[in-house]
N, C-alpha and C positions, 0 to 999 in steps of 0.2 A: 691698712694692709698695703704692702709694697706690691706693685702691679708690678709684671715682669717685662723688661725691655725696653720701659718707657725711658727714653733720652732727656732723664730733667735736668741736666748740666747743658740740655741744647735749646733754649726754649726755641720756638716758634717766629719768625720774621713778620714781622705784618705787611701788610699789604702795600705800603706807602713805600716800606723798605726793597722790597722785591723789585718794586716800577721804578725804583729812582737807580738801582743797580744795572737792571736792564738799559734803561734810557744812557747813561753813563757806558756802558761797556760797545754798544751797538756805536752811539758816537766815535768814541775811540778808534773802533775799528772802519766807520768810515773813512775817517779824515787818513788813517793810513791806508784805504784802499784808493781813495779818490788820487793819492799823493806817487802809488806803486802801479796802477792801471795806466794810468797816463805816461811815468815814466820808463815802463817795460813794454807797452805799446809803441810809442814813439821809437825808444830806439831798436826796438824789434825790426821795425821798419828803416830804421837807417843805417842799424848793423846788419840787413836780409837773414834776420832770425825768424823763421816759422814758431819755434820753440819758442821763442820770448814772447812771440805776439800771443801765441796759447795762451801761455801765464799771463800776458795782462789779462784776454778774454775771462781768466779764472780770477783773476781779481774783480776785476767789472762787475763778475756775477757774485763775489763778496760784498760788494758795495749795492748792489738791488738788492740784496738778502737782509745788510744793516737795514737798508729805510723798513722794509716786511716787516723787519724786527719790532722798528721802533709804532710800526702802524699798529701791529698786532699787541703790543704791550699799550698802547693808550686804547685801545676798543677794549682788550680782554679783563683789565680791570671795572668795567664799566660796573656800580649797580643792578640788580635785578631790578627788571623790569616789567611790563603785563604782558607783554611779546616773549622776555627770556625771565621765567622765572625762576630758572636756577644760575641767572646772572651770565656771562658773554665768557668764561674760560675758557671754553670750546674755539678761540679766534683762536690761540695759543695753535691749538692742532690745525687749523684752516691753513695758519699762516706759515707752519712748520711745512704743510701738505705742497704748499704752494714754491718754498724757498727748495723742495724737490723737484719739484717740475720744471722748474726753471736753471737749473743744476743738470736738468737731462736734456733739454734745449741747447744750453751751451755748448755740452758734451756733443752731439748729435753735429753742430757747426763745425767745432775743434776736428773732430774726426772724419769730416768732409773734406777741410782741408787740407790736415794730415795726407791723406789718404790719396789723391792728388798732387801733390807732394810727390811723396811716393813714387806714383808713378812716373813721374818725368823726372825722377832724379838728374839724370842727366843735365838738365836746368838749375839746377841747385846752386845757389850763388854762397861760396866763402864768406863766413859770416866775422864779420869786423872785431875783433877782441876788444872792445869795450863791451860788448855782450855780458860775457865772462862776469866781468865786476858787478853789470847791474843784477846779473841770478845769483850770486853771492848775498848782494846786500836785500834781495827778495827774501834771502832764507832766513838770515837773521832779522829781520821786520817781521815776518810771518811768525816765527815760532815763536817769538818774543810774544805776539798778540795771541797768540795764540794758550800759553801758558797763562797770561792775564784773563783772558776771556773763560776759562774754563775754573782756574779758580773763582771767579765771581760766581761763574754758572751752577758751581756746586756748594757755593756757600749760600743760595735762595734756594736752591734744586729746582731751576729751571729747564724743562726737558730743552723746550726753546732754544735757551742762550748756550746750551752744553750740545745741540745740532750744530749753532753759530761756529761755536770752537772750535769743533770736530771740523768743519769748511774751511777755517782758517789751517788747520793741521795740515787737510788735504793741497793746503797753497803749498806749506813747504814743502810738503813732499814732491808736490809735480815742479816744484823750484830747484828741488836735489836734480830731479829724472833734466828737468833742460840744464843745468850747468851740465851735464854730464855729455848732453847732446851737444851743446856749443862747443864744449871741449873736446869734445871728438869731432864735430866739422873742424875746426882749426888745426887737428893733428893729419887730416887728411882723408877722413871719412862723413863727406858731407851729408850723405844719408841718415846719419845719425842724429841729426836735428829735426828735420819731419819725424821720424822715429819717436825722440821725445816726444813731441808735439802729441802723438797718436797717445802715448802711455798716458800722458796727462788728460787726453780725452776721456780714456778708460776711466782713470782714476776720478773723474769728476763724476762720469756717470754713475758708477758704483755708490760715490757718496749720495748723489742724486735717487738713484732707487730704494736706497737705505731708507732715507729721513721718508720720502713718498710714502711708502712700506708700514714706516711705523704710526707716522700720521693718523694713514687711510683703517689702521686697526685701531686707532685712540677714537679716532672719528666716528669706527663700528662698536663703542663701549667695551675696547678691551679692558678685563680683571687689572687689577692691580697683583705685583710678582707674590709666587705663592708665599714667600717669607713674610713681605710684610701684610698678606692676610692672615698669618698664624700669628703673627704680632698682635693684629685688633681683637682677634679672635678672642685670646690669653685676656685683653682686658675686658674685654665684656665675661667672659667667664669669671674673673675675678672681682666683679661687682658685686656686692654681697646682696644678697636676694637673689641673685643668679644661679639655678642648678645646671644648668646646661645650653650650649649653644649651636641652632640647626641653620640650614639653605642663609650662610651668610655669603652675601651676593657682594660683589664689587664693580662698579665703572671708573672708568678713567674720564675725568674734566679738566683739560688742560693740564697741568700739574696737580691739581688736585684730588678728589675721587669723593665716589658717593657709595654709599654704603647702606644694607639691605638687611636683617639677620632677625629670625625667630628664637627667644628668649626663653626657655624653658623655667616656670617659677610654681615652687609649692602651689597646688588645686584651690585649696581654700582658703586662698588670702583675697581681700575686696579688691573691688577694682581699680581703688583709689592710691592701693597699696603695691598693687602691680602698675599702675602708670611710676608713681614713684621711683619704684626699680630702673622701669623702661629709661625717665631723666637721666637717673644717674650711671646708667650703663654708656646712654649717648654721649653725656659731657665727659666723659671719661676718654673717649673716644676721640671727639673734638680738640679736648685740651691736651693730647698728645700727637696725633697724628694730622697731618695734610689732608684733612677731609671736610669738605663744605657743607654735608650735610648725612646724616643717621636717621634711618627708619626705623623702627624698633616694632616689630609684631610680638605681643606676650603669649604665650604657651601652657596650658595648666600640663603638669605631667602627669602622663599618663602610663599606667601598664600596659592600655588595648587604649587606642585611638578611636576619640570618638568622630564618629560619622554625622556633617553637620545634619544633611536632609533628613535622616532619622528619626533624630531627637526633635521632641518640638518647641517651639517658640515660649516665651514669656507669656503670651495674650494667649494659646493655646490651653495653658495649665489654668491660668487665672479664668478662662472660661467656663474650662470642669469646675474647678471647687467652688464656684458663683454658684451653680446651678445645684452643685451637691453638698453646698451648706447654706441651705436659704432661710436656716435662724441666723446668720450671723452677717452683721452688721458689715459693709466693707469698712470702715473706719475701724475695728474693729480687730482684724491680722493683716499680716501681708506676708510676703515668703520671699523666701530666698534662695535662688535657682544654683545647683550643681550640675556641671556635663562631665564626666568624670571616667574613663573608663566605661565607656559606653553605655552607661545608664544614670540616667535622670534623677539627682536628690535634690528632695525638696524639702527644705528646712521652713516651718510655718510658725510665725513668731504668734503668738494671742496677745490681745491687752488683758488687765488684769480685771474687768468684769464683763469679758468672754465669756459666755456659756461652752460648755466641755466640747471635745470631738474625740469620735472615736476615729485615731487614727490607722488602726487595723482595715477598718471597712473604707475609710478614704483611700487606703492607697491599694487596697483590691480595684476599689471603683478607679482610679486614674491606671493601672497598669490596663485594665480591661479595654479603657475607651482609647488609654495611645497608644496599646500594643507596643510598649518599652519596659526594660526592666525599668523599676522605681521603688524609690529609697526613702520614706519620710519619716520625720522626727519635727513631734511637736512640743513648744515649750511656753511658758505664759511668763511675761515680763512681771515682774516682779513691784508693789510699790514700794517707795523711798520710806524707810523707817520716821519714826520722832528722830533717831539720832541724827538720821542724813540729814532731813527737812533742817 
């Protein structure tokens, strides 16, 4: 059967794949923030640009976010361990939680002073037109890395390395807002540079409370988005043995997710024959979706839901028909337990030189003593013919 929606022209990246793309992409983009920090700092300071020195500060904070990156992609692959045994994916979101906080720090500096600045415009030193060229060639370095970093990010679907990008995005833009401030201190409106400076403040913290925001809800096992639970959904429902599908739960693990879901399957199949389902409902699951691991709870269906405390136990029944068939041998039957619909069948197999039971009077006698409705049907195995033999 064709399950619906699974992407099998896309297979699955492995693990190896993911860490070597991250490790490569975070690189890249240090060696070009080490390379734009230094040199939009510097001359921020030598052309008396407030604006440029932002933008380096905003690069700076690209350049602590690459190494976060690169920390958090060699922990978060880590093997499970007896401390983490659902394995270290969870660093992914520490380290995203963390490249926000540090993004609202910067922000929090820049708009100090901005803002000061500001105030003493009057102080405002004419900013040297070499400015000018170096937040041009910031915009094209930025958005350049920026388009690279983000198709990587979504060719592993790392929420991570697609944060990164989005930081680097936010470079060009606060890169747009100070050309525009330089170029208007130069035309004669020096305020216009602190001005930038401040917008760029803004704009970092925003990205800063963004990634913070989404983290700190990955961190609290937010669901996975409702589409792609109606996706898994659809493949466990079209597991054959599968009648229906209840309380399917989702958590978020770094990029990948853990998954929760009670199985609805025909009442009286064994239980060997409902794990079976369960397997093949989870690898289904596994070998399509970003998910590290499926719980699978089986379901008998029911019309009326049975009430566990109710009904009684295995050792409970097998205690009555001990005592109220004391010609028969226990080597002799054994049974087999229904919860069904809110009442108790009990199917009781005999061997074939059983002596008789009247089943009419045994299941007066068991309705009486569990105070449960009850359903019994007894049958005697059968010997193997001359032909079978």
């Amino acid at each position: 059967m064709q399950r619906p929606d699974y992407p099998a022209d896309s297979p699955r990246l492995t693990e190896n794949t993911r860490q070597a793309v991250a490790s490569r992409t975070s690189w890249v983009s240090a060696w070009v923030n080490i390379v734009l920090s230094a040199g939009q700092i510097l001359m921020g300071v030598f052309a008396h640009s407030q604006g440029l020195i932002a933008d380096g500060l905003h690069s700076l904070s690209d350049l602590i976010a690459d190494f976060v990156v690169l920390l958090a992609n060699k922990h978060s692959h880590k093997a499970a361990d007896e401390d983490h045994q659902y394995g270290h994916a969870r660093f992914e979101n520490a380290a995203s939680l963390a490249l926000g906080v540090i993004l609202l720090i910067v922000a929090a500096g820049m708009l100090w002073g901005a803002v000061g600045k500001i105030q003493n415009h009057e102080n405002i030193a004419r900013v040297h037109a070499s400015a000018l060229w170096v937040a041009v060639i910031a915009i094209v370095a930025k958005e350049s890395l920026f388009r690279y970093m983000l198709r990587e990010a979504k060719r592993v679907n790392s929420s991570m390395l697609i944060a990164n990008a989005w930081h680097a995005r936010s470079d060009a833009a606060s890169s747009v807002v100070v050309l525009l401030g330089v170029g208007g201190n130069l035309a004669g409106f020096p305020v216009l540079d602190p001005l930038a400076a401040l917008i760029v403040a803004f704009v970092v913290g925003r990205m800063g409370w963004s990634f913070s925001w989404d983290a700190l809800n990955d961190l609290m096992d937010r669901a996975l988005p409702e589409e792609d639970v109606h996706k898994i959904q659809e493949a466990l429902r079209s597991t054959p043995g599968v009648l229906d599908v209840h309380d399917l739960r989702t958590r978020k693990m770094g990029d990948m997710a853990l998954v929760d879901a009670h199985l609805e399957v025909a009442p009286r199949i064994s239980v060997s024959e409902g794990h079976n389902v369960a397997v093949r409902a989870r690898s289904a699951v596994l070998a399509h979706f970003p998910v590290l691991d499926v719980q699978i709870h089986i379901d008998p269906r029911e019309a009326i839901a049975s009430i566990g405390p109710e009904l009684p136990s295995r050792d409970q029944v097998l205690d009555l028909l001990t005592s109220a068939l004391p010609g028969l041998d226990p080597q002799q039957w054994d049974i087999t337990l229904h919860y069904i619909d809110g009442r108790l069948n009990v199917a009781m197999q005999l061997e074939p030189a059983a002596p008789g039971v009247d089943d009419f009077a045994v299941r007066a006698f068991l309705s009486a003593r569990l105070a449960v409705p009850v359903d019994l049907s007894v049958w005697r195995r059968e010997l193997p013919t001359a032909t079978e033999q």
